[in-house]
C-alpha positions, 0 to 999 in steps of 0.5 A: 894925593899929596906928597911931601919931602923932607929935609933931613941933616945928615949926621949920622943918627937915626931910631926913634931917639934920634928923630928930632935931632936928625931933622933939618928945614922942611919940605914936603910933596906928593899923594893921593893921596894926593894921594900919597904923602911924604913928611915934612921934617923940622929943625930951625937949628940946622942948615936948611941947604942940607940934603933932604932925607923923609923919616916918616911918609904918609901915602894915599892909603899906606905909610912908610917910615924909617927906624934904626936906618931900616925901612918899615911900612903899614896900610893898605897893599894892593899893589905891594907897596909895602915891600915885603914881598906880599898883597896883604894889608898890614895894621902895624908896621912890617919890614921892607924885604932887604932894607934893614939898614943904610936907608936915609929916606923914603917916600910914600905915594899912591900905590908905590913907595921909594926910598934911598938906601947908602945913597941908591934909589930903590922903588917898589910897588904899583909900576903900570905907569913905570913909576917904579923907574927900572926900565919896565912896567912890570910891578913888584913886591920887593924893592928894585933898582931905579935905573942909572940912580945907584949914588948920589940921590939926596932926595926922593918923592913918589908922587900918585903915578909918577917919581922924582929924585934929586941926583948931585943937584940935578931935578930926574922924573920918571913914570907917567907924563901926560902932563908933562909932569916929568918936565922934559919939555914933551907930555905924551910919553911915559918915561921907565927910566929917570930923564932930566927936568929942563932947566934944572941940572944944578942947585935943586935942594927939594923936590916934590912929585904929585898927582899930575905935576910937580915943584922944586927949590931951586937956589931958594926959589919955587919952581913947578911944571905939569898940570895946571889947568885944573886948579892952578896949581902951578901957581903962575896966576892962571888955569895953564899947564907947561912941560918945563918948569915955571915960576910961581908968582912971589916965591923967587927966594926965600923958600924953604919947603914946598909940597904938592899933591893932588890939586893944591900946592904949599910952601914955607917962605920966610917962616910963613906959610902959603897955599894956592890952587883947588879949595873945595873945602878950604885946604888952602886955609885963607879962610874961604873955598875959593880957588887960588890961581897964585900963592896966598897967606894961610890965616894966622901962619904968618911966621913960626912955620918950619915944615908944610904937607900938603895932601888931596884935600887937607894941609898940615904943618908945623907951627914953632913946635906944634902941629896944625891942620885945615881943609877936609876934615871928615875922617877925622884928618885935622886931628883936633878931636872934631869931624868937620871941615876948616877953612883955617888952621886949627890947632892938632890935639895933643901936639902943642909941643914938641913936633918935628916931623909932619906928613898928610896922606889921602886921608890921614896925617903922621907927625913926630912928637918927642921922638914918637910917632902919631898918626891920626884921620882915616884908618880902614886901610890899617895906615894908622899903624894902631895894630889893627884897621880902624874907622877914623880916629880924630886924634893922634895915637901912637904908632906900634913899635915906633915910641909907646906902642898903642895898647887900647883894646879896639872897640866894636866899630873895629873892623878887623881886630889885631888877635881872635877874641878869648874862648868864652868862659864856661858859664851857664850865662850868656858870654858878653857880646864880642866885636867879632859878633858885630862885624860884618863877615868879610866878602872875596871882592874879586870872586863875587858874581852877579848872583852872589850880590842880592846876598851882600848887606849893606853893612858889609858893603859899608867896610868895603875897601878901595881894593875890594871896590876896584876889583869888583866886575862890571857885570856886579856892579851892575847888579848893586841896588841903590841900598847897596850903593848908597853904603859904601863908603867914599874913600872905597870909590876912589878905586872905581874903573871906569867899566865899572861905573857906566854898568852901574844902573841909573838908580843906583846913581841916583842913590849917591850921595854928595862925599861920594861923587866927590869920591869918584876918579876923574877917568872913571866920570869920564865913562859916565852914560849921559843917563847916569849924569843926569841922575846925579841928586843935585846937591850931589852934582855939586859936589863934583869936582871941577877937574871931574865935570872938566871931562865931559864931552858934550853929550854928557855935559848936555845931558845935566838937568836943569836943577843940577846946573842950578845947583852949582855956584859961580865960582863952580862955573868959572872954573870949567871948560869954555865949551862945558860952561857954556851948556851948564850956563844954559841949564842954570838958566832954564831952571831960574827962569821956570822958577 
């Protein structure tokens, strides 16, 4: 998940006219999502010390913007993130219940969104994890008051479980910490309220919260802190975590923007781009797939760049006015009218000119082109913004009522179109086929029974949501065949508990498929039956994510076939655990040598 934080010079303007002259020198974080993520903004013209304020935030699965200093979001809303007052998904932008006016900024995580309103931090949303910063752990539908943040906050960054802030110069988290992504020097107790980050009390000018750790400009160097054991993503040249704040390798001056997300972080320094951490599908952007312990050069960003975002695992930025793209493209996220992955940057179809603004979310990305805002990528979840939910689109398009309203009638791939379809003519022949004919009756996740699934096809299952999926009960999951399984679609299973996965049946497993497993949440691999492991197909075992086989204990890690630990490269093995390493090691061997 990835978020992204933006520079905004404040002078007063706003609306859809005022965007591109409301933008300064950027800087982008989260979301998930990593997660989610926020926008990063740009303005060569403007002084890049000036306060920070997002216009436009792409979460893991919702988006958030500002028009005419009010608060509009659109996407998926399990947990209210939206903030007006519901659960439902919306299509198209709908208002912030109380935030018509005064909002300066505002950020998109996982499945919480902030924003700053006449210079207050207001939350709402997802807050188990007491990400929404007001003394509870109670979620909330309408936006709610951070605690001791009601003047001064410049700046504002939802990360996936977590949020920071920038209060009269001073670095404040709050939300989970088993990181240490707070930065208070401790990694075991949540905070429900703001606490300060060690060290960093004056002179932050940017702030990005991520899916486990999170970075700052502080007096124009980059610092970082909380999960690094992962991928490296602090950026200090090693696989190490730290609770307080550390200095990435390099960037002691010079930085103007910085974005974190789930498992990569980027920055702008002196107008290039640099990227370091996980790399499976080249979101990093020097070319390759392997892990970057330390800031690298992304290939051909050498100078231009003015804003960075940086999500789970794609990248996108602002290159002398254009958007460019690279990492995981297969829902469409890079934008260039293609559905594969880039391990460079590639240019964004239609946005050679004229970008001010940029922010990638799970997977998905916005940007402002000549005062209009696009989105383009992933877009089951309505975070498009088209109207209407959507299969990914691979090039931008506008969204509703910010600029030119998107006016194309959706097509028989729509999932749920945006008005019921015209009554039928009165004619002795047949009516042409409607898309409400083609689509696949929806489903009440949370009713189902084990009974009821036998009846589920595998075409409804291949538009099942992540909210659908998470609230699924174990006892149906059990009863999903490999049919079934091997139909819904990856981005659903990024909502798979725990409880959930361990009941499914080992043949089941066996039926998923490499995006899949990739997919699957890191606490739910870690309630893997040891039999389930090692049904995993191969090519899918793979696919897993280091953080992910980082989790094994040794019975799961025991449990991995011979032609699965084959399967994996040296660049794989180097990555885990010592202790898991080690058993993999042994497997890979055992294969070669019956080869």
């Amino acid at each position: 998940m990835s978020n992204s934080l933006v520079p905004m010079y404040r002078n007063g303007n706003s609306g859809p006219r005022r965007f591109a002259q409301a933008l300064a020198a950027a800087i982008v974080g989260l979301s998930s999502l990593a997660i989610g993520t926020n926008l990063a903004l740009a303005d060569a013209n403007e002084n890049p010390a000036s306060a920070f304020q997002p216009l436009l935030s792409a979460g893991e699965y919702h988006t958030c913007a500002i028009l005419d200093g009010a608060a509009k979001c659109w996407g998926a809303n399990d947990d209210g993130q939206l903030g007006n007052g519901s659960d439902d998904s919306a299509f198209s932008p709908v208002d912030v219940t109380g935030l018509s006016s005064g909002v300066t900024a505002i950020s998109a995580g996982g499945n919480h969104s902030c924003a700053i309103v006449s210079g207050a931090a207001k939350c709402w949303g997802a807050n188990a994890d007491a990400q929404l910063g007001n003394a509870s752990t109670t979620g909330s539908y309408a936006p709610v008051d951070v605690t001791g943040l009601g003047s001064g906050v410049t700046a504002i960054s939802a990360g996936r479980y977590h949020t920071c802030a920038i209060v009269s110069g001073a670095a404040k988290c709050w939300g989970r910490n088993d990181n240490g992504q707070l930065g208070n020097g401790t990694e075991t107790e949540n905070e429900t309220s703001p606490v300060n980050v060690t060290g960093l009390g004056s002179g932050v000018t940017a702030i990005s919260a991520g899916h486990n750790y999170s970075c700052a400009i502080v007096s124009g160097a980059a610092k970082c802190w909380g999960n690094g054991t992962t991928a490296g993503q602090l950026g200090i040249g090693s696989y190490t975590s730290s609770a307080t704040p550390v200095d990435p390798i390099g960037l002691g001056s010079g930085v103007t923007a910085i974005s974190t997300n789930g498992w990569h972080t980027c920055a702008v320094v002196g107008g290039a781009a640099k990227c370091w951490g996980m790399n499976p599908y080249g979101s990093i952007g020097d070319g390759t797939d392997e892990y970057r312990t330390s800031p690298v050069d992304v290939t051909g960003l050498g100078s231009g760049v003015t804003a960075i975002s940086a999500s789970t695992y794609h990248t996108c930025a602002i290159v002398s006015g254009a958007a460019k793209c690279w990492g995981r493209g297969l829902e469409g996220q890079l934008g260039n009218g293609a559905n594969s992955n880039e391990t460079s940057a590639v240019n964004v179809t239609g946005l050679g000119s004229g970008v001010t603004a940029i922010s990638v979310g799970g997977a998905h990305s916005c940007a402002v082109v000549d005062s209009t805002a696009k989105c383009w990528g992933g877009g089951r979840e309505g975070q498009l913004g088209k109207g209407f939910a959507d299969t990914p689109g691979n090039v931008a398009d506008s969204v509703v009522g910010f600029g030119t309203a998107f006016t194309t009638t959706p097509t028989s791939t729509t999932i749920a179109p945006p008005a019921p379809p015209p009554a039928a003519p009165e004619t002795t022949t047949a009516p042409p086929m409607t898309t409400e004919s083609t689509t696949p009756p929806p489903f009440n996740a949370s009713a189902l029974r084990p009974a009821d699934v036998a009846n589920i096809s595998p075409e409804q299952l291949r538009t099942i949501r992540p909210a659908q999926v998470n609230r699924l009960a174990p006892g149906v999951v059990a009863t999903l065949n490999p049919r079934q399984v091997a139909a819904i679609p990856p981005v659903a299973l990024t909502r798979l508990r725990g409880s959930q996965l361990s009941a499914m049946t080992v043949e089941a497993v066996a039926a998923l498929g490499p995006e899949q497993v990739a997919a699957i949440p890191v606490a739910a691999i870690d309630a893997m039956r040891p039999a389930q492991v090692a049904a995993i197909p191969p090519a899918a075992f793979a696919a897993m994510t280091p953080q992910q086989m980082g989790t094994f204990s040794p019975a799961q890690a025991r449990s991995v076939t011979p032609e699965q630990a084959a399967a994996l490269t040296p660049r794989q093995l180097r990555t885990l655990p010592a202790d898991v390493r080690r058993i993999l090691q042994k497997a890979a061997a055992k294969a070669n040598n019956n080869g």
